[in-house]
C-alpha positions in Angstrom: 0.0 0.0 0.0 0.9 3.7 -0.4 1.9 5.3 2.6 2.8 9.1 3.8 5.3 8.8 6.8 7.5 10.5 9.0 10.8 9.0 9.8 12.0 10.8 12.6 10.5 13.6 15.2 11.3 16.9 12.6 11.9 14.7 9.5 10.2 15.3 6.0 7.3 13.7 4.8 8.4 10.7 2.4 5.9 8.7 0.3 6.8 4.8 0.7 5.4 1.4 0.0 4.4 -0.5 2.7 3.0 -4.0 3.5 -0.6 -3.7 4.6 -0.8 -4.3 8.1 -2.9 -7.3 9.7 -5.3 -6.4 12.6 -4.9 -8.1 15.7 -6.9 -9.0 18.6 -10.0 -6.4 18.9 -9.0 -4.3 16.2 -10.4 -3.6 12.2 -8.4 -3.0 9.2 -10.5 -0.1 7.4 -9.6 0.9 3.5 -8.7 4.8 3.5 -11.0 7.1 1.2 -10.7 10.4 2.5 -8.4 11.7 5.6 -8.6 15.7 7.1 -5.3 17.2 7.5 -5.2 18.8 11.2 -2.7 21.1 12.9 -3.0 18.5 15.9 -1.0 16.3 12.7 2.7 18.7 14.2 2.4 16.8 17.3 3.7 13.5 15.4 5.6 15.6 12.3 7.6 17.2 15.4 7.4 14.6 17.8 5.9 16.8 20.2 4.9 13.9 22.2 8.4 12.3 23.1 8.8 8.5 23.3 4.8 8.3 23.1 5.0 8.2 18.9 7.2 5.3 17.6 9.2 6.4 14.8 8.9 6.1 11.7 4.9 7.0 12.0 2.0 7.9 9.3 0.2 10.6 10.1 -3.8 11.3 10.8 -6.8 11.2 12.8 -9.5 12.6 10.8 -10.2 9.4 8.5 -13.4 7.3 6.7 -13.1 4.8 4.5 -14.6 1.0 4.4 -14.1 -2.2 6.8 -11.3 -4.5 5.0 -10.7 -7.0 7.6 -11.7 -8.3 11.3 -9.0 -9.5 13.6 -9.7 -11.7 16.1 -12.5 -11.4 19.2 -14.2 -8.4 17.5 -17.3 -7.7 19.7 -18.9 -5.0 17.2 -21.2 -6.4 14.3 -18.5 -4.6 11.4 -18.7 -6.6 8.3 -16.5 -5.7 5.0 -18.0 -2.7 3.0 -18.9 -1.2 6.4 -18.8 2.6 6.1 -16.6 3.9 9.3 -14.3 6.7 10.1 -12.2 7.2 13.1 -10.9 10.8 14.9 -8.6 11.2 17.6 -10.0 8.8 19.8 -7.9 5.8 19.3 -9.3 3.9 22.2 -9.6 3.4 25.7 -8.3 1.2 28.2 -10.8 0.4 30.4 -9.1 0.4 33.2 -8.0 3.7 34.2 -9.2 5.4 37.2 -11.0 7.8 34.2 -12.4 4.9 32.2 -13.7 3.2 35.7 -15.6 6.2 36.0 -16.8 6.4 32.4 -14.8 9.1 31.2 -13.3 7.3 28.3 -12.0 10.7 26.3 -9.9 11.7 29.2 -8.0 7.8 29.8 -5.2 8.2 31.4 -3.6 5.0 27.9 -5.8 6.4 25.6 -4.3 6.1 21.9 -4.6 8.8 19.5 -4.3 7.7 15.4 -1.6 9.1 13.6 0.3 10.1 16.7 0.3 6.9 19.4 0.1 4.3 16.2 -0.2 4.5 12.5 -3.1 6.9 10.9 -4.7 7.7 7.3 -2.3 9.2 5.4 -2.1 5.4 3.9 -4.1 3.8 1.9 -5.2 1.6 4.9 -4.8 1.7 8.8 -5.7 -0.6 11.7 -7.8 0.4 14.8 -9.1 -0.8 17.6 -13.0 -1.8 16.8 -14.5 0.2 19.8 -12.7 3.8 18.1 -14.6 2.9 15.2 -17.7 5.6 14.4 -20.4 4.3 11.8 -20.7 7.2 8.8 -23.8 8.1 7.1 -24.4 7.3 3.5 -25.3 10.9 3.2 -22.0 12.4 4.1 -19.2 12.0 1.2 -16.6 10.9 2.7 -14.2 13.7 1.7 -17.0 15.8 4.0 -17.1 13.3 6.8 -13.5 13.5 7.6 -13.1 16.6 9.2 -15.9 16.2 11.4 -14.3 13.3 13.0 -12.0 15.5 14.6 -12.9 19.6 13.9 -16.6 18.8 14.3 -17.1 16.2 17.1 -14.8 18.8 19.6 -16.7 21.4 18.7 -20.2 19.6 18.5 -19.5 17.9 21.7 -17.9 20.7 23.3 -21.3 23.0 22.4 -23.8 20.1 23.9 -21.5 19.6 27.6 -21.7 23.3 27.8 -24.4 25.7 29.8 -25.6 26.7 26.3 -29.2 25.6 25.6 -31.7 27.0 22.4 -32.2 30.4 22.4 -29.0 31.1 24.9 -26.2 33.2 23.4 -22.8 31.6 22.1 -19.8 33.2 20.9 -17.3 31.3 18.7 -13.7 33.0 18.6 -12.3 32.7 15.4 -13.4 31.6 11.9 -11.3 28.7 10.5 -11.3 25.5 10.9 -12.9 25.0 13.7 -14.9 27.8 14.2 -17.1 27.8 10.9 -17.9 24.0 11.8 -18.9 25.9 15.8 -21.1 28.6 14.1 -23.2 26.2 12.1 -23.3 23.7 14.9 -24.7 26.5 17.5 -26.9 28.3 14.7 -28.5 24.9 13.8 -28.8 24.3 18.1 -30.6 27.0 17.6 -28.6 30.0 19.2 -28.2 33.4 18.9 -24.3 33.4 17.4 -22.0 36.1 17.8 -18.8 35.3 15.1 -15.5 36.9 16.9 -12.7 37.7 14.6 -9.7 39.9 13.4 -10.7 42.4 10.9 -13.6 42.1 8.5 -12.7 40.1 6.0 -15.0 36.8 7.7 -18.0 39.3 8.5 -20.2 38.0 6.1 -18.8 34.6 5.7 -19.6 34.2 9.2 -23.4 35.6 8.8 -23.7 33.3 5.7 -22.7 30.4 8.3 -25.0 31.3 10.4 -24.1 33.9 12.7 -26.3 36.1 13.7 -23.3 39.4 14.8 -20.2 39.7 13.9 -17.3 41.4 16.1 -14.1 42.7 15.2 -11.5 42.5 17.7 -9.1 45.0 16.0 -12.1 47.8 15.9 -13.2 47.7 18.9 -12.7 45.9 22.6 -14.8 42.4 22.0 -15.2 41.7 25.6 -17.2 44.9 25.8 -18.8 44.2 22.5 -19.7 41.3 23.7 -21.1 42.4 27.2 -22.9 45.2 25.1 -25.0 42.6 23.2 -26.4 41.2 26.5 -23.1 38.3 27.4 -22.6 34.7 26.1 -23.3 31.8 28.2 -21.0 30.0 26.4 -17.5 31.6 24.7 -15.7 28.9 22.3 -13.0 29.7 21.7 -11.1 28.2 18.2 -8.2 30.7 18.5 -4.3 29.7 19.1 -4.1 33.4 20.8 -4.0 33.4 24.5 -4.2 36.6 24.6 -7.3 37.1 22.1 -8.8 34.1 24.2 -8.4 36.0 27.2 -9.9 39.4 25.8 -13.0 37.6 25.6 -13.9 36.6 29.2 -15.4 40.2 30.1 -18.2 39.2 27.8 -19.1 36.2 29.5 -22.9 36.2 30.8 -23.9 35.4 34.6 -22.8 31.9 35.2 -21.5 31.4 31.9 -18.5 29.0 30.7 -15.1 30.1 28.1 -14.4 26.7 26.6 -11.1 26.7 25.5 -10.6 24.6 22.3 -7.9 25.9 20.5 -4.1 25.1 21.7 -3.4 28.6 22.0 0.5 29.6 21.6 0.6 32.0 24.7 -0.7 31.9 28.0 -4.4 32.9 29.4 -3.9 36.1 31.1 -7.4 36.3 33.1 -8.9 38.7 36.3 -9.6 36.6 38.7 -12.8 39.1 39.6 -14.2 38.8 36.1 -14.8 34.8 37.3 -15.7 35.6 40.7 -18.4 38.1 40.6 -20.5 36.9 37.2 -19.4 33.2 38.8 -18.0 32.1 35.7 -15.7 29.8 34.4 -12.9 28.3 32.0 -13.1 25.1 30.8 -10.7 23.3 28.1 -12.3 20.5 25.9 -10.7 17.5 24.0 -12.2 15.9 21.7 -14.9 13.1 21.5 -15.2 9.6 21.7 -16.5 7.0 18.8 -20.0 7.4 19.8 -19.7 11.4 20.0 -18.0 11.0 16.7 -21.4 9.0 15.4 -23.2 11.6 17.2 -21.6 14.6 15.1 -22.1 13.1 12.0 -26.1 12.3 12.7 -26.5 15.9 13.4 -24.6 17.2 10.6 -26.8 14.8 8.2 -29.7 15.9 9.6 -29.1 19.4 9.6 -26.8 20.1 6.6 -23.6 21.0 8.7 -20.8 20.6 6.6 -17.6 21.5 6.3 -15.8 23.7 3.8 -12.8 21.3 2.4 -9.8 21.7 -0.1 -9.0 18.1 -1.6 -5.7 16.9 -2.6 -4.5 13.3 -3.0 -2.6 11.3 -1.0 0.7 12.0 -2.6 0.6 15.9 -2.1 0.4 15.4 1.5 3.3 17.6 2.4 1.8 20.1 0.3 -1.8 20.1 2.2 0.4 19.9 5.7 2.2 23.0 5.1 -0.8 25.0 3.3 -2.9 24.1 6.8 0.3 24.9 8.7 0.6 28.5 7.3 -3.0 29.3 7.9 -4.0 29.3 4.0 -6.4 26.7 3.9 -10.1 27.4 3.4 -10.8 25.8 5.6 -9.8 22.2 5.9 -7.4 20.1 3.7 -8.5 16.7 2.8 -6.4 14.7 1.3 -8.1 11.9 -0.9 -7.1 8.2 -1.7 -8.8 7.0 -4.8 -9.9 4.1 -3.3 
């Protein structure tokens, strides 16, 4: 099979033949169709995670594609042809005091595709069978990939917060995660304030769904945001710490900054703007399989979809670096032909 790797923590992409690898005990071999390029893909180009990725690894976490083959003792009813996609949930352990409790997203051995073991920038991948998430017919799956990762954390991360229909919610930055957020909360059926540097995303944002726009170079968007009555919910897609932090004055009685984006400088926050509104800070990760399924359910039924540029497998290193500098529009999906 074809195969985009990394060979060391810093190296260069390199396109390789491999052998197609056998699942084992639990796990399902799935056929690649379509896989999302994600920034979160730097942690195993730069071996950001130390002695956690094993060298040389292929990238991804944002993949769909078909059920090839059933290793042993697989408890799921997957048969060959089986639509399925997987995100950064690479499964649990079970075992953890987290898991114990439930809390399966947080285990303390969770694996992560494309980071902890090979991902889809292959033409196929092995997973563990409970990481799997079933894909709708109705989703391509070119469209379905990204919302394996960019839309179950922010799908997920909208329905575990205070927000409810007809409540406020601000979404901080217009990219790639942030125009999946604004659809998801407009279709929850939220009033949706778009935060955003300049004006350029004004009326991209309204045509996602957004109901105000604010721009954070014109004018204070805390204050903005207070102006326009608070947000019960701030979520917040930005790698800016301090745009992030600009935002918490606008945060309604009681209401919750979910910090989504892995922002590049620290949170600089008054601890009075907390205490008196008795608000709060939360970060989010992800989703597991079944919040995965759940994403892609709502996004059939409501039309939530993401806006993708396609390239095929070989240009990989080209889609990394166009997502890397910001210039994607707004998620790279790199296709398999399969």
């Amino acid at each position: 099979m074809r195969a985009v790797q990394v060979p060391k923590a810093g190296g260069d992409f390199e396109l390789v033949e491999r052998d197609p690898p056998e699942p084992g005990d639990g796990e399902v071999r799935v056929t690649v169709q379509a896989c999302g390029v994600c920034h979160s893909d730097m942690f195993a180009k730069e071996g950001v995670m130390g002695d956690a990725t094993p060298f040389p690894i292929i990238p991804g976490h944002e993949v769909v594609g078909v059920v090839d083959a059933l290793g042993p003792n697989v408890t799921a009813e997957y048969s060959p042809g089986d639509r399925v996609g997987v995100g950064w949930f690479g499964g649990a352990c079970y075992h953890c005091e987290p898991c114990r409790r439930g809390d399966f997203i947080t285990c303390e051995n969770g694996r992560i595709p494309g980071v902890t073991f090979d991902g889809g920038y292959a033409d196929a991948l092995v997973v563990p069978a409970d990481a799997l998430a079933r894909v709708p017919e109705e989703l391509s799956a070119e469209d379905a990939a990204p919302l394996l990762c960019a839309g179950v954390t922010t799908f997920h991360a909208l329905r575990s917060s205070p927000a409810r229909p007809g409540d406020r919610v601000a979404v901080l930055g217009i990219g790639g995660l942030g125009h999946l957020a604004i659809q998801f909360a407009a279709r929850m059926g939220c009033e949706v304030v778009a935060v955003s540097r300049g004006t350029e995303k004004a009326d991209l944002a309204k045509q996602l769904g957004a109901h105000h726009h604010i721009d954070s170079e014109a004018t204070d968007p805390g204050a903005a945001l207070a102006e326009l009555g608070g947000a019960i919910t701030i979520l917040a897609t930005a790698t800016s710490g301090e745009a992030i932090s600009a935002l918490v004055p606008g945060l309604a009685p009681r209401g919750q900054l979910v910090v989504l984006g892995a922002a590049e400088t620290p949170l600089t926050i008054d601890a009075m703007s907390l205490i008196g509104p008795a608000a709060g800070v939360a970060g989010h990760p992800s989703g597991t399989s079944k919040d995965s399924e759940d994403t892609l359910n709502f996004s059939r039924i409501t039309g939530v979809r993401p806006m993708i540029e396609m390239m095929p497998l070989e240009k990989a290193a080209e889609a990394y670096e166009k997502m890397m500098a910001n210039d994607a529009r707004f998620r790279m999906v790199l296709t398999t032909g399969n």
